[in-house]
RODO-2510 file (C-alpha; in nm, 4 decimals, decimal comma):
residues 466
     n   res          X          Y          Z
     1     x     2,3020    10,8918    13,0533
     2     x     2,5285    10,7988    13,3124
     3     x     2,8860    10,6846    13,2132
     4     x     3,0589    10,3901    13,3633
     5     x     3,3894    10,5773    13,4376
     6     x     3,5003    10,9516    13,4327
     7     x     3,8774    11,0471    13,3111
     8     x     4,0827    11,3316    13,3938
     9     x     4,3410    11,4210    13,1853
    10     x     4,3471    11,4350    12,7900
    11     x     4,6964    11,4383    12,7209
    12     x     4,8448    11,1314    12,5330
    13     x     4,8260    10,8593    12,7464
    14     x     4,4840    10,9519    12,9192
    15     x     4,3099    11,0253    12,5545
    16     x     4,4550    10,6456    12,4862
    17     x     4,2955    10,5194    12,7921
    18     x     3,9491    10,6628    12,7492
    19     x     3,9179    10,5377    12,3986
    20     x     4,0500    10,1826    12,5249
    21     x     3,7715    10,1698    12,7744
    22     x     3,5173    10,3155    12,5374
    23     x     3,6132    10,0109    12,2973
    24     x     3,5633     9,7300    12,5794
    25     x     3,2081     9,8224    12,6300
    26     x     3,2225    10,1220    12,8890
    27     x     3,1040    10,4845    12,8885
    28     x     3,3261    10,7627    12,9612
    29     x     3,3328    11,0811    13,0995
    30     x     3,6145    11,3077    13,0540
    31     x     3,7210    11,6336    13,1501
    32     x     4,0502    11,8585    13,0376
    33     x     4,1633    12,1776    13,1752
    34     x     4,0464    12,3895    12,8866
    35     x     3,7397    12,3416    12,7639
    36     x     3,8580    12,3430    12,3852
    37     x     4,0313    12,0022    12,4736
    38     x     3,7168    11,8326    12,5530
    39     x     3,5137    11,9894    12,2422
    40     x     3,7670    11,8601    11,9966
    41     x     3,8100    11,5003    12,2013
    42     x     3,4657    11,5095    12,1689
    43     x     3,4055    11,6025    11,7901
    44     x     3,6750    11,3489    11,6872
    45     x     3,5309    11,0367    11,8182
    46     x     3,1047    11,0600    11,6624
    47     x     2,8994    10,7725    11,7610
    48     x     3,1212    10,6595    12,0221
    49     x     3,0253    10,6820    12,4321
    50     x     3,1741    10,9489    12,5096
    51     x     3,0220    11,2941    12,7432
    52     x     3,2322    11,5877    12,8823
    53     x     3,1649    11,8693    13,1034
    54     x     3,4017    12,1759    13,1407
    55     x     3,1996    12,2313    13,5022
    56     x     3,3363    11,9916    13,7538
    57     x     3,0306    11,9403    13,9518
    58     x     2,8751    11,8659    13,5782
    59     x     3,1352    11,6240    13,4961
    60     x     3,0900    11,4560    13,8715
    61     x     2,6823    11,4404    13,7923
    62     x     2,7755    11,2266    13,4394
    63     x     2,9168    10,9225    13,6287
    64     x     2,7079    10,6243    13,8297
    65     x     2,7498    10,5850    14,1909
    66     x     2,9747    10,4789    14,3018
    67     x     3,1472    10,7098    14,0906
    68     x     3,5017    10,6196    13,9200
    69     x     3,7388    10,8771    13,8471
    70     x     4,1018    10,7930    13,6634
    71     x     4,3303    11,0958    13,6672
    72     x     4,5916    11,1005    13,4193
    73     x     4,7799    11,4520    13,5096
    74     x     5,1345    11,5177    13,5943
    75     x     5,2312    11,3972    13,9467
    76     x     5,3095    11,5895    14,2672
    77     x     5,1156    11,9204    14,3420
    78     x     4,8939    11,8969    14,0539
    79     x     4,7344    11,5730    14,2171
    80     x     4,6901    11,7128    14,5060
    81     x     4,5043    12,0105    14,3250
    82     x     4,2990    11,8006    14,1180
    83     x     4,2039    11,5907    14,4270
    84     x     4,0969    11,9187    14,5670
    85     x     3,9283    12,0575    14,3180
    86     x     3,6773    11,6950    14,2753
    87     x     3,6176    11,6621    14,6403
    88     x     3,3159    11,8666    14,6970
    89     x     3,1429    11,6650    14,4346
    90     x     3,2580    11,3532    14,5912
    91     x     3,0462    11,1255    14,8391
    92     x     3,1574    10,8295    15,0428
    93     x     3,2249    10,5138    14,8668
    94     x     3,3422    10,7279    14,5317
    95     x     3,6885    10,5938    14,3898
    96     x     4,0036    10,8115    14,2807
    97     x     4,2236    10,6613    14,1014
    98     x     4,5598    10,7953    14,0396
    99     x     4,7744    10,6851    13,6943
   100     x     5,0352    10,9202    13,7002
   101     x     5,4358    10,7954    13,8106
   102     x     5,3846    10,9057    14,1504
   103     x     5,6070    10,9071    14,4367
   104     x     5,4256    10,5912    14,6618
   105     x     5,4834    10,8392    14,9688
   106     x     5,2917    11,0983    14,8263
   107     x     4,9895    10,7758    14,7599
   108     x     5,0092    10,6657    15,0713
   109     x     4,9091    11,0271    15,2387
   110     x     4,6625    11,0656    15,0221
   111     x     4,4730    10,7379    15,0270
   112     x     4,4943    10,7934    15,4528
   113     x     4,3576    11,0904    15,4022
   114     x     4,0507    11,0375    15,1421
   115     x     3,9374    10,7106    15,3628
   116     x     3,8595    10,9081    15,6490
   117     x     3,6368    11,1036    15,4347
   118     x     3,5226    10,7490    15,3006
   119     x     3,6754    10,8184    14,9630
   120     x     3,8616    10,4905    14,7827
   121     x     4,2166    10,6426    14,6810
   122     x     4,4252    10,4165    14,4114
   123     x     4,6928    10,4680    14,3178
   124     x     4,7560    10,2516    13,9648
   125     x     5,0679    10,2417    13,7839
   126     x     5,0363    10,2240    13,4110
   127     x     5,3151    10,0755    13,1629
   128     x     5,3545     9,9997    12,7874
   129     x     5,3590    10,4220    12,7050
   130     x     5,0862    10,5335    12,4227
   131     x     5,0713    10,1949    12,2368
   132     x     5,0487     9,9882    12,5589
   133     x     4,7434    10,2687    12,6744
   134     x     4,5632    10,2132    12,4011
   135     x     4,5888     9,8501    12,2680
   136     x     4,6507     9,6908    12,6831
   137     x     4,8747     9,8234    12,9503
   138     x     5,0211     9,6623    13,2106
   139     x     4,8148     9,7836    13,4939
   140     x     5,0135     9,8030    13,8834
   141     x     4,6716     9,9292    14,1157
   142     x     4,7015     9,9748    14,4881
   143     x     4,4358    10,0354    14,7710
   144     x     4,1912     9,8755    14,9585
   145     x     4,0416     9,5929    14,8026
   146     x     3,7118     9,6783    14,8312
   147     x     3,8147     9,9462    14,5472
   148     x     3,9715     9,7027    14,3473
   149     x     3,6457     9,4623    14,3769
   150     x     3,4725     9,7879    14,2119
   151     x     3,7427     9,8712    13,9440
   152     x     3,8302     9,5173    13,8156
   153     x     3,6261     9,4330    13,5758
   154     x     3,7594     9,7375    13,3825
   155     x     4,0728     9,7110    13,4341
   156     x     4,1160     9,3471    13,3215
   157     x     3,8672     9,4569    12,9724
   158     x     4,1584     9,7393    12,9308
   159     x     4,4812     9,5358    13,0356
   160     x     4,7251     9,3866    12,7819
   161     x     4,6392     8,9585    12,7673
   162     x     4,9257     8,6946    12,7862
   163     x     4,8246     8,3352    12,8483
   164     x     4,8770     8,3455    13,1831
   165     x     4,5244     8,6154    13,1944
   166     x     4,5211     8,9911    13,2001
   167     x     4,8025     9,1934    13,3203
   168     x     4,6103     9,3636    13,6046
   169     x     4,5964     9,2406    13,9686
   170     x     4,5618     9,3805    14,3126
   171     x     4,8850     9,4495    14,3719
   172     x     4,8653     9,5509    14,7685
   173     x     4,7392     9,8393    14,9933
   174     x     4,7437    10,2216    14,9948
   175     x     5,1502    10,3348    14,7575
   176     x     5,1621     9,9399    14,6594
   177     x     5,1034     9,9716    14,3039
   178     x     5,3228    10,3340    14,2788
   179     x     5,5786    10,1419    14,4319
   180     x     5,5902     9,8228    14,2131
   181     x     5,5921    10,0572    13,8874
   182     x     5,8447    10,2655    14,0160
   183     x     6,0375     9,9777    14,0658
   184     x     5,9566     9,8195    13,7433
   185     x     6,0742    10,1515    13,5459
   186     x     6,3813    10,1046    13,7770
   187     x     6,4548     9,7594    13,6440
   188     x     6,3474     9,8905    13,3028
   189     x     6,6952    10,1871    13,3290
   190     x     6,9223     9,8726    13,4056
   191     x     6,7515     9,6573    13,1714
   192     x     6,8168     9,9655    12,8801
   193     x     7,2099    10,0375    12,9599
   194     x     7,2993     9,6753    12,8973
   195     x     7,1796     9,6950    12,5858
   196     x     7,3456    10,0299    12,5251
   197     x     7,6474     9,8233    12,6622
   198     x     7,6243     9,5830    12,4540
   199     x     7,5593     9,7783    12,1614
   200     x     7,8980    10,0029    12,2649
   201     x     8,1140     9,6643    12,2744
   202     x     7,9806     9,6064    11,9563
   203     x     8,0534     9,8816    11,8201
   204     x     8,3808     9,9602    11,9810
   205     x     8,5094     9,6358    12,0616
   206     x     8,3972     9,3934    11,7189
   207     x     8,3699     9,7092    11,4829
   208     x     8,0463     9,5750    11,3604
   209     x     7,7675     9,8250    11,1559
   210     x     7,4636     9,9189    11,3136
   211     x     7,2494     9,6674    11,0587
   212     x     7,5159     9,3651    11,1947
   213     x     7,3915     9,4757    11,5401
   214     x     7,0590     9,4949    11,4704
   215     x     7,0989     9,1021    11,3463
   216     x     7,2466     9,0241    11,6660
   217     x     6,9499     9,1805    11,8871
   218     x     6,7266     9,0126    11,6568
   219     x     6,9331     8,6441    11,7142
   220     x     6,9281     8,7354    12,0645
   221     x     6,5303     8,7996    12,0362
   222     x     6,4088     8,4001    11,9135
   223     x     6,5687     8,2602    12,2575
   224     x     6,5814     8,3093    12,6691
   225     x     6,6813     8,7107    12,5675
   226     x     6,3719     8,7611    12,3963
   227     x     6,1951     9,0841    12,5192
   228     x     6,0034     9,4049    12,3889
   229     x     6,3700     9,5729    12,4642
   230     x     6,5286     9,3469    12,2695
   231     x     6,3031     9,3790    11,9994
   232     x     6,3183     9,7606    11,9761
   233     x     6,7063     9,8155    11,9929
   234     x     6,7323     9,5842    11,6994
   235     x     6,4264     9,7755    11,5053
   236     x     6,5848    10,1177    11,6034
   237     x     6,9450    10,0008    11,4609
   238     x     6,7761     9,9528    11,1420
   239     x     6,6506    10,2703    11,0724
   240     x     6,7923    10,5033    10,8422
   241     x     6,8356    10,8982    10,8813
   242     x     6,7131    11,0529    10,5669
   243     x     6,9270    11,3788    10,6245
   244     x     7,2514    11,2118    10,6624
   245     x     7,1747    10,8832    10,5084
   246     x     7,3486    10,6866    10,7859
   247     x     7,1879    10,5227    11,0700
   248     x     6,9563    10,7654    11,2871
   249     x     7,0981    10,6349    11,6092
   250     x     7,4359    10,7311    11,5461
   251     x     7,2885    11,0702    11,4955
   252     x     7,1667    11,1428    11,8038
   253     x     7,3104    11,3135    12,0740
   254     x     7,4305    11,1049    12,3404
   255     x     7,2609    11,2681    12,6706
   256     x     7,0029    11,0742    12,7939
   257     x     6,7533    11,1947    12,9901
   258     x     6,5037    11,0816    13,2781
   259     x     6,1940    11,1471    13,4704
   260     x     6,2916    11,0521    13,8253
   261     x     6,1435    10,7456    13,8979
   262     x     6,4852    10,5526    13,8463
   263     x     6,6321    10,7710    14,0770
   264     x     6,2966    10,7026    14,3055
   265     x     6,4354    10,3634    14,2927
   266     x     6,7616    10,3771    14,4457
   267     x     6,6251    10,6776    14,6895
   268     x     6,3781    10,4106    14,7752
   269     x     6,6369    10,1179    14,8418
   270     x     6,8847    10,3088    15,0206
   271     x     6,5788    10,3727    15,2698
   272     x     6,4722    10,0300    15,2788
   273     x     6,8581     9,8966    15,3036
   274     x     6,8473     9,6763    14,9971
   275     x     7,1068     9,6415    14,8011
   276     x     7,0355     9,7973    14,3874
   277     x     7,3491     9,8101    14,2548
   278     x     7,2672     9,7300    13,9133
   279     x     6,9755    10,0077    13,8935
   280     x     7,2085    10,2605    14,0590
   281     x     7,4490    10,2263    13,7990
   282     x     7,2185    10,2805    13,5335
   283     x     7,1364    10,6373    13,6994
   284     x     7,4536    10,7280    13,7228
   285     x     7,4791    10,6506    13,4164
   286     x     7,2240    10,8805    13,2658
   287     x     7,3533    11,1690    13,4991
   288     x     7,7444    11,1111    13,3249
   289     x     7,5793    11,1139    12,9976
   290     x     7,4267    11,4305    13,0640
   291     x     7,7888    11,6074    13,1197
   292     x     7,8302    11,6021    12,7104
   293     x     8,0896    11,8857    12,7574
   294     x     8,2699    11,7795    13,0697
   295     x     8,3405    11,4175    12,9148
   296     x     8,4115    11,5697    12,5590
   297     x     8,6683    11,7985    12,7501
   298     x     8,8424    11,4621    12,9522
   299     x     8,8415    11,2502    12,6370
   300     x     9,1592    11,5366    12,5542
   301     x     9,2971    11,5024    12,8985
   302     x     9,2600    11,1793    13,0203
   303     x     9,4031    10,8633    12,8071
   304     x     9,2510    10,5191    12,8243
   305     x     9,4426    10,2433    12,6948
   306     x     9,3885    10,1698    12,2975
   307     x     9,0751     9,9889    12,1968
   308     x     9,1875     9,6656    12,0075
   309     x     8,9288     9,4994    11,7927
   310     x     8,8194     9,1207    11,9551
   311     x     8,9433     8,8717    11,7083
   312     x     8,6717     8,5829    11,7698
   313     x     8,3367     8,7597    11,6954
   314     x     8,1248     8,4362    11,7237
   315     x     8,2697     8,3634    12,0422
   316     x     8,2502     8,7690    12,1894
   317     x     7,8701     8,8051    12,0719
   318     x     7,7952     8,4419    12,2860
   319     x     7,9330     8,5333    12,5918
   320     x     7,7949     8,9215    12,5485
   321     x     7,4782     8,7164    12,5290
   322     x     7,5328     8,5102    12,8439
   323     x     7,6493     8,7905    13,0242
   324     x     7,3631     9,0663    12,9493
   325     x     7,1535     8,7684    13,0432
   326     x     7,3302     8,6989    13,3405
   327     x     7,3124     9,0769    13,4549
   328     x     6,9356     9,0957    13,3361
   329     x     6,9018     8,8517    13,5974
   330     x     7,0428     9,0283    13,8495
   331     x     6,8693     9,3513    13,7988
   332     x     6,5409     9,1572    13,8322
   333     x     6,6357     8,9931    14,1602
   334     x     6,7111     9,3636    14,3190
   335     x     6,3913     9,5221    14,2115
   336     x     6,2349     9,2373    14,3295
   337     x     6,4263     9,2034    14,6834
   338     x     6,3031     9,6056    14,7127
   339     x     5,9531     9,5047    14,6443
   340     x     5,9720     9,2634    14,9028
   341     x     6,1419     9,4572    15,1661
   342     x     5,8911     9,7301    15,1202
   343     x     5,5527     9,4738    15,1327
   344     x     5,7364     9,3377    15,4641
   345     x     5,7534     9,6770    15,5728
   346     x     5,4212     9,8721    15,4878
   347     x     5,1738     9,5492    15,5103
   348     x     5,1252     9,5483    15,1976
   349     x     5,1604     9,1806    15,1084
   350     x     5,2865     9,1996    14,7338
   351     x     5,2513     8,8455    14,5533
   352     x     5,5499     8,8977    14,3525
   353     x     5,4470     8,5757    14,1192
   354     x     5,1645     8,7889    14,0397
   355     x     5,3914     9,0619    13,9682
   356     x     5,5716     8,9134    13,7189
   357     x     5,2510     8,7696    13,5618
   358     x     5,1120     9,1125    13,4531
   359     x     5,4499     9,2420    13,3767
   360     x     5,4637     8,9802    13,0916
   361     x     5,2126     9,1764    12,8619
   362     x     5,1485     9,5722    12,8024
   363     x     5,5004     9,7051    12,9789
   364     x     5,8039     9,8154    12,8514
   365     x     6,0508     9,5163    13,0834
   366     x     5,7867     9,2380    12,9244
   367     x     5,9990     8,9599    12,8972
   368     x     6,0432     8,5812    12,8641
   369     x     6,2802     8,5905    13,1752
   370     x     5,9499     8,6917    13,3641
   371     x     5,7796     8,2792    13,2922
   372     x     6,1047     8,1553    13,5306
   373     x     6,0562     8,4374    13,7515
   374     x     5,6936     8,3566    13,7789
   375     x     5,7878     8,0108    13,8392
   376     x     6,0190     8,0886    14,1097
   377     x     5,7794     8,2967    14,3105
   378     x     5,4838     8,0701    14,2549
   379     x     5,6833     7,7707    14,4182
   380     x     5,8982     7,9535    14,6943
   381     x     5,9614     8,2901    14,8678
   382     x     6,3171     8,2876    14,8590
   383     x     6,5260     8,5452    14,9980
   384     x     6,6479     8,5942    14,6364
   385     x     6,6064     8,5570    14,3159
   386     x     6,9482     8,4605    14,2682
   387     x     6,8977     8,1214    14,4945
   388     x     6,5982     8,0163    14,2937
   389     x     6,7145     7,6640    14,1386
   390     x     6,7053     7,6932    13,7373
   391     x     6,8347     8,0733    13,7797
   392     x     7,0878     8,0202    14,0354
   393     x     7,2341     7,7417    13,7977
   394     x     7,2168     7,9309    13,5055
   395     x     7,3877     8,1886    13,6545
   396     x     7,6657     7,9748    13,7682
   397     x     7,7058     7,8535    13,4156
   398     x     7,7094     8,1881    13,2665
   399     x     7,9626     8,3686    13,5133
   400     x     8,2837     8,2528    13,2663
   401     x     8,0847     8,4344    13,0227
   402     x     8,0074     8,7082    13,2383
   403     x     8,3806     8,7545    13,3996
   404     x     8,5150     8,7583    13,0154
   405     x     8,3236     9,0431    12,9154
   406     x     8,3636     9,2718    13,1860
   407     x     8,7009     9,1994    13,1730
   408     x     8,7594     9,2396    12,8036
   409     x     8,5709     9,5793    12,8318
   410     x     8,7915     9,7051    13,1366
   411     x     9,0992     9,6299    12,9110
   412     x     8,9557     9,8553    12,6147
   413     x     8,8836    10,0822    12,8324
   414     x     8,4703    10,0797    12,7577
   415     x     8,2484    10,1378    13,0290
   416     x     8,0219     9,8806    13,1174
   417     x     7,8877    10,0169    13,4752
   418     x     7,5666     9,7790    13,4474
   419     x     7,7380     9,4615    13,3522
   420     x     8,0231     9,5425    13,6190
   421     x     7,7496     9,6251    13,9468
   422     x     7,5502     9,3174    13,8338
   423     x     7,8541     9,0375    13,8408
   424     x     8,0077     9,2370    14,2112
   425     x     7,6207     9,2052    14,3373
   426     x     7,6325     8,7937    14,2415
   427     x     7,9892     8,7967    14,3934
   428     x     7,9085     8,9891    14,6718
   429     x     7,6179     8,8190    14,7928
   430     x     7,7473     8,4804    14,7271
   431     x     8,0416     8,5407    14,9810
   432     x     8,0259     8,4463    15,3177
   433     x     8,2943     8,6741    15,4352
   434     x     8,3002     8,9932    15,2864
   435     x     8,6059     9,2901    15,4032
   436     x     8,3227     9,4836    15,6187
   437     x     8,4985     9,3606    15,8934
   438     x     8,7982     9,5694    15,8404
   439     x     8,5804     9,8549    15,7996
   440     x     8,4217     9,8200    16,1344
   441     x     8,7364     9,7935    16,2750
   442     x     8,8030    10,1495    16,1275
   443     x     8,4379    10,2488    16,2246
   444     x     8,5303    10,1014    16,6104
   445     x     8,8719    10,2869    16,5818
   446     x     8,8154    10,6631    16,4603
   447     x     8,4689    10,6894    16,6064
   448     x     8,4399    10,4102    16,8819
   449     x     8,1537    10,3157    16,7043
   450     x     8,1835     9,9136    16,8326
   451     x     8,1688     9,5769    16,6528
   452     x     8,0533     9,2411    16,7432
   453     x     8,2970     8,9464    16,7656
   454     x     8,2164     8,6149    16,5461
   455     x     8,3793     8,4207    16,8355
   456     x     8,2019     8,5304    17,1174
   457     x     7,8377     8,7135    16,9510
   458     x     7,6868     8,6869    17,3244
   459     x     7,9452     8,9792    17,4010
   460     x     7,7078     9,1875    17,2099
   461     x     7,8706     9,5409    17,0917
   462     x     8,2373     9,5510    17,2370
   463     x     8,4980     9,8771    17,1506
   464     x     8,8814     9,8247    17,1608
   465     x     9,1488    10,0565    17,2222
   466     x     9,2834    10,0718    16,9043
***
């Protein structure tokens, strides 16, 4: 027979895949490196649609024309490889689709290069990890949309389901969809060290347990909070270390690790020139926690100032609440100003109301924040999140919150980097004068570099004797 689909890739999240589209009604093809993998895929799903070759070219003959091949491999060289390796048993019209994190550079060469051999190149980001591949992802696919025409009614059988419809949509041509799920997993780092900061001034700041935590993220959870992050920090409080019979989390070693595409992120906006403050400070903060023996050495050597417990936990926790929600905003309206800037730049012509439609189901930032953001994109392209009507005056209401907070944490001497970038990005960009003006003056007088005059801006570039 001829299967509907061929997948490359049997790891975790590609043998979730495959038996998601096997389960909405398609046949599938798949192919490991060893040949062992596909045997026991094989042997472990009887009666369902399944084939496998170890022989490429065999695997290639399995699928209808035009065929439709989903690689789920580790990014960089070993796409490349792969790509490679499938071409001489590729014809014109054939679609590749990519569904690793790759960098949307990389996806853009290669979809240039496949369509002037007539090959369809996608590249597809894929979020919600193995329980979002296998029950509905959020699905992030690039390329032309003649590929997409042929790939759609897949992808929205496999996609996670909200009201709002299945969380797949064309997102834009050739690295569009690498580039919105990098950015989405770079919201999703910002999004995760709140709640870590919230959790420390908590912890540090109201003394509370881990299971009187756990009740607050769950509180937080039934209102404008509510999110699968939400949801999970307060079920991972709760659990309970059988070795030590404390909580598990406070038994873990506090290095926390990443796979690059946060740091794609702010590589990406510094490129662009867009502002990601919030995001940055989340790397950063994964690359501190990763100096476990440098900090535990300065914790000797440098002093902070004494952490005193806050008196008034009702009143803490609410304005914690306003101001992670505050921030949350924030970190949204970066990613999304990147998105733009890069759609702008490439052609692409990313509908960022769609974007926040299929990031409500299947991915790990899914979110009730995303309905306003939705909302805000479907009426308006503003420059900014942040200027959108109900945001922008909820974020004016919540900045006494927000100011409290960060400035209760600076006096105990807890680090909130997150919460800190996010309220100087809303006071940054709502200032109409910033100092930069003093530093082109410095700029003009150490390097004659120039600056423009606000009284006189037909002048043009001037330099002054300084």
């Amino acid at each position: 027979m001829a299967y509907q689909i061929g997948l490359v890739g049997l790891g975790v999240m590609g043998s979730s895949l495959a038996l998601n589209i096997e389960d909405s009604g398609y046949g599938v093809a798949v192919w490991g490196r060893h040949p062992e993998t596909i045997d026991a895929f094989l042997a472990q799903q009887p009666g369902k649609v399944f084939g496998g070759e170890a022989d490429l070219a065999g695997f290639a003959a399995m699928l209808e024309r035009p065929r439709r091949i989903l690689l789920m491999i580790k990014a960089g060289e070993p796409v490349d490889q792969m790509i490679e390796r499938l071409l001489p048993y590729l014809e014109p019209g054939d679609i590749l689709i990519d569904g690793g994190n790759s960098w949307f550079e990389d996806t853009r060469r290669r979809e240039a290069a496949l369509r002037e051999k007539g090959i369809h190149f996608v590249g597809m980001g894929v979020s919600g990890g193995e329980e979002g591949a296998r029950r509905g992802p959020s699905l992030m696919p690039g390329g032309s949309a003649e590929a997409y025409a042929a790939l759609g009614e897949i992808l929205q059988a496999i996609a996670a389901k909200t009201e709002a419809g299945a969380c797949v949509t064309h997102v834009g041509g050739d690295g569009a969809g690498h580039f919105v799920k990098m950015v989405h997993n770079g919201i999703e780092y910002a999004d995760m060290q709140l709640l870590a900061e919230a959790y420390d001034l908590m912890k540090r700041g109201l003394g509370l347990s881990t299971d009187a935590m756990a009740e607050v993220f769950e509180q937080w959870n039934q209102g404008p909070m509510e999110s699968f992050l939400v949801e999970l920090t307060a079920r991972v409080l709760r659990v309970q270390d059988e070795e030590s019979g404390g909580p598990l989390v406070e038994q873990i070693l506090d290095k926390a690790g990443q796979k690059g595409t946060g740091r794609w992120t702010v590589q990406a906006a510094l490129e662009q020139g867009v502002a990601v403050p919030s995001i940055a400070a989340a790397v950063d903060a994964r690359v501190l926690s990763a100096a476990k023996a440098q900090r535990e050495h300065a914790a000797h050597r440098l002093q902070g100032p004494e952490t005193s417990s806050i008196t008034d936990r009702e009143a803490f926790v609410a304005d914690l609440h306003g101001a992670i929600y505050a921030s949350r905003i924030a970190a949204y309206a970066q990613g999304l100003a990147l998105i733009s800037s890069a759609s702008e730049r490439y052609g692409w012509g990313v509908d960022l109301a769609e974007v926040a439609r299929i990031w409500k189901g299947g991915c790990i930032i899914r979110a009730r924040l995303l309905d306003a953001i939705r909302d805000a994109y479907s009426d308006q392209q503003p420059a900014n999140l942040m200027l959108t009507g109900d945001l922008s005056l909820q974020l004016q209401g919540l900045q006494g919150a927000w100011r409290r907070v960060v400035g209760q944490a600076a006096g105990n001497g807890i680090p909130v980097p997150v919460l800190s970038a996010s309220l100087g990005y809303f006071d940054s960009y709502r200032t109409a004068r910033l100092p930069q003006n003093l530093i082109q003056a410095q700029r003009d007088a150490f390097g004659a570099h120039t600056y423009e005059r606000i009284d006189q801006p037909e002048r043009g570039a001037i330099h002054s004797e300084w």
